[in-house]
C-alpha positions as CSV (number, residue, x, y, z in Angstrom):
1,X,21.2,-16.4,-27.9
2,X,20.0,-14.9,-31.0
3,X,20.7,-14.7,-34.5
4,X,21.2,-12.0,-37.0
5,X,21.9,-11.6,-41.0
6,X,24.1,-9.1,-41.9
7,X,24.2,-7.4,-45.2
8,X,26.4,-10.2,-47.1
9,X,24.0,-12.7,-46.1
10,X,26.1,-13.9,-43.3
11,X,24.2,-15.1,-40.3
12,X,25.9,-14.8,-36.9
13,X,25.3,-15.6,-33.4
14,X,24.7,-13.0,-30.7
15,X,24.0,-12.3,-27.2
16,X,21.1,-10.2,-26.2
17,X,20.9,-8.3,-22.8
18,X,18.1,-6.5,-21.0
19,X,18.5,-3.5,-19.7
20,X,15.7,-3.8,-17.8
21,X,15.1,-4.7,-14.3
22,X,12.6,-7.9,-13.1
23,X,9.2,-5.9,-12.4
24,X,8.1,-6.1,-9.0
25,X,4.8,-5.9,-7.1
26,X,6.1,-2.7,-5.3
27,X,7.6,-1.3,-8.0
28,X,4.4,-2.0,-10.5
29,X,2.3,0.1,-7.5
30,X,5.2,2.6,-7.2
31,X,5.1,2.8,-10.9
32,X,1.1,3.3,-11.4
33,X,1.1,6.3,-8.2
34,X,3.7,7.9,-10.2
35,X,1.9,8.1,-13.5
36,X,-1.6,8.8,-11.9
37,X,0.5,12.1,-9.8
38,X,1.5,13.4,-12.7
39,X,-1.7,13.3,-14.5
40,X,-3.1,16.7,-14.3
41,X,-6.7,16.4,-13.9
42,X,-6.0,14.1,-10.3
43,X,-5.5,15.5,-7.0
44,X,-2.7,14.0,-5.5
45,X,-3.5,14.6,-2.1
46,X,-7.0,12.5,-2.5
47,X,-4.6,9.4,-4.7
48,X,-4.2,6.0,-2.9
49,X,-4.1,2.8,-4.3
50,X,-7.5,2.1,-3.2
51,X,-9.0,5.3,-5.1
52,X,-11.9,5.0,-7.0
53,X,-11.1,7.3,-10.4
54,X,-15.1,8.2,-11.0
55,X,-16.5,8.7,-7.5
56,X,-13.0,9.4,-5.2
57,X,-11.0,11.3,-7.7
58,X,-14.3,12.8,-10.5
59,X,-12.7,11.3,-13.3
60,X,-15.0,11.0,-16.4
61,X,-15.1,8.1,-19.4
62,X,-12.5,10.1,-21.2
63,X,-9.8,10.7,-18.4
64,X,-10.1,6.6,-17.9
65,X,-9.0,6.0,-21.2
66,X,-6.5,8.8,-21.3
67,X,-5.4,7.3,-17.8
68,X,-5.2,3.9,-19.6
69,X,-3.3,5.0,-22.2
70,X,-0.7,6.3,-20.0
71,X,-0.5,3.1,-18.1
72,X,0.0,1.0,-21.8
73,X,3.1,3.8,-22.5
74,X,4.3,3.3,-19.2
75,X,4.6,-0.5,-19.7
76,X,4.7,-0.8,-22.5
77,X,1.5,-3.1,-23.7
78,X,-1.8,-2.7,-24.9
79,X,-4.6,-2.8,-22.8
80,X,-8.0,-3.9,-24.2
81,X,-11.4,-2.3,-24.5
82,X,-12.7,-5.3,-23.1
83,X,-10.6,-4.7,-20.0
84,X,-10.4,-1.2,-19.2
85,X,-14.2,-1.0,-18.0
86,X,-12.9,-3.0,-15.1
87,X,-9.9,-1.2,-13.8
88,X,-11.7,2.0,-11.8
89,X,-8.8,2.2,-9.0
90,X,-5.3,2.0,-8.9
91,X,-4.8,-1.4,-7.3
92,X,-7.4,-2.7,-10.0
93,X,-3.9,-1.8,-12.3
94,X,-1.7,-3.1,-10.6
95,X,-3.0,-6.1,-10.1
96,X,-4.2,-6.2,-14.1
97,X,-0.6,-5.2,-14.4
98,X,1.2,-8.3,-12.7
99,X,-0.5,-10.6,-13.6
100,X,-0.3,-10.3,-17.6
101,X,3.4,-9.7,-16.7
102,X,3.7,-12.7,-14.3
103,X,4.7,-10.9,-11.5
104,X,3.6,-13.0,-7.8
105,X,5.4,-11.9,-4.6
């Protein structure tokens, strides 16, 4: 339940709903592949989850950040600096992924 003040200062009770559906492991991976395809400067025919984005894919400094950049859109958090340096494959995402949105299968 929430609350919310409407313009005569009356406060009233309300129900919020998600739209959204519980993320999954499988549907975190799913989610990652998809963005990575559509990313022009990747082969898709080389992408797995297992992909390294510098030595399997010849991704530079700059695609990674544009690469993390699309993943923050995508779900809709930041990333930091700190992190990003460490994520050099898909699976490094998803896994970076679940776990700061508690997803365990």
């Amino acid at each position: 339940m929430g609350w919310v003040e409407t313009l005569s200062n009356t406060v009233i009770q309300c129900r919020q709903y998600s739209d959204a559906h519980p993320l999954m492991l499988e549907g975190i991976k799913d989610r990652v592949l998809y963005v990575l395809k559509l990313y022009d400067k990747i082969d898709p025919e080389k992408l797995s989850v297992n992909s390294h984005f510098m030595k399997d894919l010849g991704s530079d400094s700059l695609d990674q950040v544009e690469i993390i950049m699309a993943m923050e859109d995508e779900f809709g958090f930041e990333i930091p600096d700190t992190d990003v340096e460490k994520l050099m494959c898909p699976q490094e995402i998803v896994d970076y992924i679940a776990d700061k949105k508690d997803v365990y299968e």
